[in-house]
DOKOL-285702 format. One record per residue (C-alpha): residue in three letters; x, y, z. Coordinates in steps of 0.05 Angstrom, whole numbers, plus 5000, padded with zeros to 4 digits. Example, Ala and Ser with C-alpha at 12.3 -4.5 7.8 and 13.67 -1.06 7.14 Angstrom:
<atoms>
ala524649105156 ser527349795143 
</atoms>
This chain:
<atoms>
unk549656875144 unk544256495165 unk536856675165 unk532256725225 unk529156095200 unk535555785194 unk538355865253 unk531555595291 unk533354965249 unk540754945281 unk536254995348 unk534754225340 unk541754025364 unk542654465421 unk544054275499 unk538954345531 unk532653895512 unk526954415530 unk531354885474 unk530354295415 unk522854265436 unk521554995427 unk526054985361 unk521654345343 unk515054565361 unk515955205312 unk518654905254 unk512854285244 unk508854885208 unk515154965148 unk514154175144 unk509654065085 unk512054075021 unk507554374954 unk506755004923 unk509255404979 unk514354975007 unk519155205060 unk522354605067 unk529554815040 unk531555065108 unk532454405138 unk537954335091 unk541554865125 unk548154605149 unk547853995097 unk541653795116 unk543553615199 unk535553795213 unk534752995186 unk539252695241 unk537653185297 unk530052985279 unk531952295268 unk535352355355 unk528852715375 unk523652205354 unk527751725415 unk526052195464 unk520451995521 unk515652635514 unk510152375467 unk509153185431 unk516753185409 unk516052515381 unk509152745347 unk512453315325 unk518853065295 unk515952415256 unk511352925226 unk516653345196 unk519852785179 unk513752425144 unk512853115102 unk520453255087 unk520152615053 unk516552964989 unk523553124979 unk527652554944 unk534452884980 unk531452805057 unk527552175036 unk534751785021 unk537552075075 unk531351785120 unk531251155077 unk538650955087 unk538251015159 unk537450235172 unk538150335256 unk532950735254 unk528650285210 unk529849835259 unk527850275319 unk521050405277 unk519849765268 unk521349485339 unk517150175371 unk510749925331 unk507949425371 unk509349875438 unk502249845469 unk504350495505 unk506950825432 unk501551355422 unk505751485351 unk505350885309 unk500351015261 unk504651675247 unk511051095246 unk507850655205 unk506451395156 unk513951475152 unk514450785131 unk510850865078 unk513851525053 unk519851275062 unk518150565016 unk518451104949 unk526050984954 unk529950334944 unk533750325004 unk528050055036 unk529849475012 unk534249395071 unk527949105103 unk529648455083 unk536048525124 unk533548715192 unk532548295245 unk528148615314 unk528448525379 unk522348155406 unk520248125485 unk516647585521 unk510447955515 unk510248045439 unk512247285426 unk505347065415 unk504247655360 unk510647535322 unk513146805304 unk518747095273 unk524547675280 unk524147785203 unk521548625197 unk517548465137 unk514447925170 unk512948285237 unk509648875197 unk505348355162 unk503547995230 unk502248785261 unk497748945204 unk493648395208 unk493048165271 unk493348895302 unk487149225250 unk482849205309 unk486649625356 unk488848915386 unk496248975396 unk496049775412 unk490150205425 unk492350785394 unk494050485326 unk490750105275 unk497149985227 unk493050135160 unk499250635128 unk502849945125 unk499049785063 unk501450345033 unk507150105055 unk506549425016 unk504249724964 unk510349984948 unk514949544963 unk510849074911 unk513549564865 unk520649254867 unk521548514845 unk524148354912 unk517948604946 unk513448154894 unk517847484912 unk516847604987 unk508947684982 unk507747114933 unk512446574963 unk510946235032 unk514246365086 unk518245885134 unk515546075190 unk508546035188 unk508845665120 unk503246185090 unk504546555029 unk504347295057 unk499147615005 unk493847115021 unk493447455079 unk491848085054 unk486647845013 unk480447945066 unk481748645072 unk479448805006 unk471848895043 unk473949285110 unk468149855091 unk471350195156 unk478150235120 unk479850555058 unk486450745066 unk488049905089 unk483249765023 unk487350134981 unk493950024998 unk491849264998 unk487849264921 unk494749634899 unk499149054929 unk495048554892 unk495048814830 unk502748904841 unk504548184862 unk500247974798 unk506448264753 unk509647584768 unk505447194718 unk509246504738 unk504546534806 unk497846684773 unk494745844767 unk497445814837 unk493046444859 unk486846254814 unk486445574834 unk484545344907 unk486345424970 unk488646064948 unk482146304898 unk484047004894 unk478747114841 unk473647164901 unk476947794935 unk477848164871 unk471448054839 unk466748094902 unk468348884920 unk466049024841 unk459648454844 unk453748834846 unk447648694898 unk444548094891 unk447748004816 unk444548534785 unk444048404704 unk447147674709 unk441447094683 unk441946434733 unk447345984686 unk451946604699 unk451446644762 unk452245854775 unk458245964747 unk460946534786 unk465246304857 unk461145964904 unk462546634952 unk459047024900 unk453346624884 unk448046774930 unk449047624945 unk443948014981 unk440748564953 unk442749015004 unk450748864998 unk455849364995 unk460249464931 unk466349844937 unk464750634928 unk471850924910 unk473250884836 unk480250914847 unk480450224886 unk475050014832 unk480150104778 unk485049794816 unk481449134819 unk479549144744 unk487149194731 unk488748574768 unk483548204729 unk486148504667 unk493348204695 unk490247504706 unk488247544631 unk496547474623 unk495946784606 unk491846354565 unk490045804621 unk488646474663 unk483646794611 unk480246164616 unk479446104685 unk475946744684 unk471146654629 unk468846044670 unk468346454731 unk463846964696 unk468247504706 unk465547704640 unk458447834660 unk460148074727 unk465248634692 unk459748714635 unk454448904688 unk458649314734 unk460449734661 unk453549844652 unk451550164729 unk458450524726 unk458951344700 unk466251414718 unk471251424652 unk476751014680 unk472850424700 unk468950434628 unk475250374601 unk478349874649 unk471349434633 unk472549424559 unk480249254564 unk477648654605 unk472248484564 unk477348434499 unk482048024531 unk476547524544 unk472347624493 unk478247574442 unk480347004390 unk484346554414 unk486946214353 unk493546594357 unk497946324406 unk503046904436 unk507746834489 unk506247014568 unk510647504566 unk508247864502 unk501447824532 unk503648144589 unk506648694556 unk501048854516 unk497048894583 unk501649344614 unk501349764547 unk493649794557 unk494950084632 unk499650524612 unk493850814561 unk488650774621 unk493151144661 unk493551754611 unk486451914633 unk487351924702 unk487852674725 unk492352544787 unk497251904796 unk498252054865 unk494551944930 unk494752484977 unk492652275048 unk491752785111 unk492852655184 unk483752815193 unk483152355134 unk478151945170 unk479051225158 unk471051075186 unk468751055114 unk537648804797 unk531548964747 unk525349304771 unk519549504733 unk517650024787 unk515650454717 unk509449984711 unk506549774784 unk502650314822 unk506950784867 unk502750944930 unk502151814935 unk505852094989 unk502652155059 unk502352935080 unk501053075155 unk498953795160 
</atoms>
């Protein structure tokens, strides 16, 4: 016999439209998952909430919409909903192609879901899709690739320029996870055909959008997880590409605090002449981030060399010294005994890298909480896998 609660759920499919609404608009509160979690009644009736929510989010009304990609976005703290969600490739696809609406008032929530849904591995099916693109939309997106329309919507839409209600910045989450699979890592560190740019490099200026932490974030995460391919790393260091600029430049301190005049000659020509007054990054969770993708460039010999004539030393040395957080004390002396180190012994990339990601795993153990959890009023204004050893964005809660 079903509960009260229950049988609101079974609500979601009935006849008459205003009936689903009611049923909808009641149940968003049993949505979130944690210590209290309600959310085993939408597996009433083998879970047939996730497809009657999955029909509701096509409707016109923009409130049932709102209301069912929120449950949706918070039913995915639950692996069982989340592959049910995940394997749904139609309605990746009608995500995907609803994005760029300039009348969709929902697409940040979408591009939420997106990223919840990226925890699982059938989002891999992204590489498969193919959208639908109007007249209108043909001088945003060169291509009908998915992956390479989200890329082209986050960057060219971070402005509010493609839709005014959305700003896209959940899709870094987004890419942050799917840099977790090695799939994911080829697509961002291999240029495309179709615009002949390697995707990541376009990523790379958004590591100083002060205005946007959750874009700065998910971007410093899909860095650091692209840098697990160790075959790419003389390609990134050297120019056009000189990723060294965007990771070190959000840890440089104002006007080179600590570093004497031969260091800083030798630091990038970006980072040579700071003001005083510049901003650093003021999270230490995306600090940490960045020191792990230096400690990643130390991978290889020619790369630990690159970066001792770059000054990352000093730079990491100085930004040690200012810092009182534990994580990025320890992240600073990792770095600084990879390249302060002997090399007389000659190991193996791939032993080196190891031993790197043994060192993160170690970091990791101090961290109190792996996971990121965002809110809706989080303000923004301020084959083989190694998923085990890339960061895995926290899931996004709407409450």
């Amino acid at each position: 016999m079903p509960s009260e609660i229950q049988e609101l759920v079974a609500f979601l499919h009935d006849a008459q439209l205003n009936v689903r609404e009611i049923a909808l608009e009641n149940l968003v509160q049993f949505s979130p998952g944690g210590a209290n979690s309600q959310q085993e009644i939408f597996k009433y009736d083998n879970c047939r909430a996730i497809e009657d929510l999955i029909k509701l989010t096509h409707e016109k009304k923009g409130k049932t919409v709102n209301e069912s990609l929120t449950i949706l976005v918070n039913l995915c703290d639950d692996s069982e909903f989340r592959i049910l969600i995940s394997k749904d490739k139609e309605f990746l696809k009608f995500l995907i192609e609803q994005l760029p609406n300039p009348q969709n008032l929902n697409a940040d929530l979408m591009c939420m879901l997106l990223s919840n849904l990226s925890k699982d591995d059938n989002i891999l099916q992204i590489f498969d899709i193919k959208i639908s693109i109007s007249d209108s939309q043909k001088n945003i997106f060169k291509s009908s690739n998915a992956l390479d329309c989200l890329m082209d919507m986050f960057v060219k839409g971070s402005n509010r320029e493609i839709n005014k209600y959305a700003v896209y910045d959940y899709l870094s989450y987004f890419f942050a996870d799917l840099s977790r699979f090695k799939q994911g890592r080829e697509y961002f560190v291999t240029e495309q055909e179709y615009d002949n740019v390697i995707p990541l490099t376009k990523l790379l200026v958004f590591t100083e959008k002060w205005d946007a932490k959750i874009r700065r974030e998910g971007v410093a995460s899909t860095i650091k997880n692209s840098l697990f391919d160790i075959e790419k790393h003389l390609t990134f260091l050297n120019e056009p590409i000189n990723i060294l600029s965007y990771i070190m430049s959000p840890i440089a301190l104002p006007g080179n605090k600590g570093l004497s005049d031969e260091e800083i000659l030798d630091l990038p020509d970006e980072l040579q002449f700071l003001d005083d007054d510049r901003k650093i990054e003021p999270l230490s969770d995306i600090i940490c981030v960045h020191l792990e993708s230096l400690l990643l460039l130390c991978s290889t010999r020619k790369g630990r060399e690159i970066l001792r004539e770059k000054s990352v030393y000093p730079l990491v040395r100085e930004l040690h010294k200012e810092s009182k957080d534990e994580m990025i004390a320890e992240l600073c002396d990792r770095v600084v005994q990879m390249l302060m180190r002997d090399e007389a012994e000659d190991k193996d990339d791939s032993e080196e890298l190891n031993e790197i990601k043994d060192m993160l795993e170690k970091v990791e153990e101090i961290k109190d909480d792996d996971d990121i959890e965002m809110k809706n009023n989080d303000s923004d204004s301020d084959d083989d896998d190694d998923d085990d050893d890339d960061d895995v964005q926290g899931m996004v809660v709407v409450c």
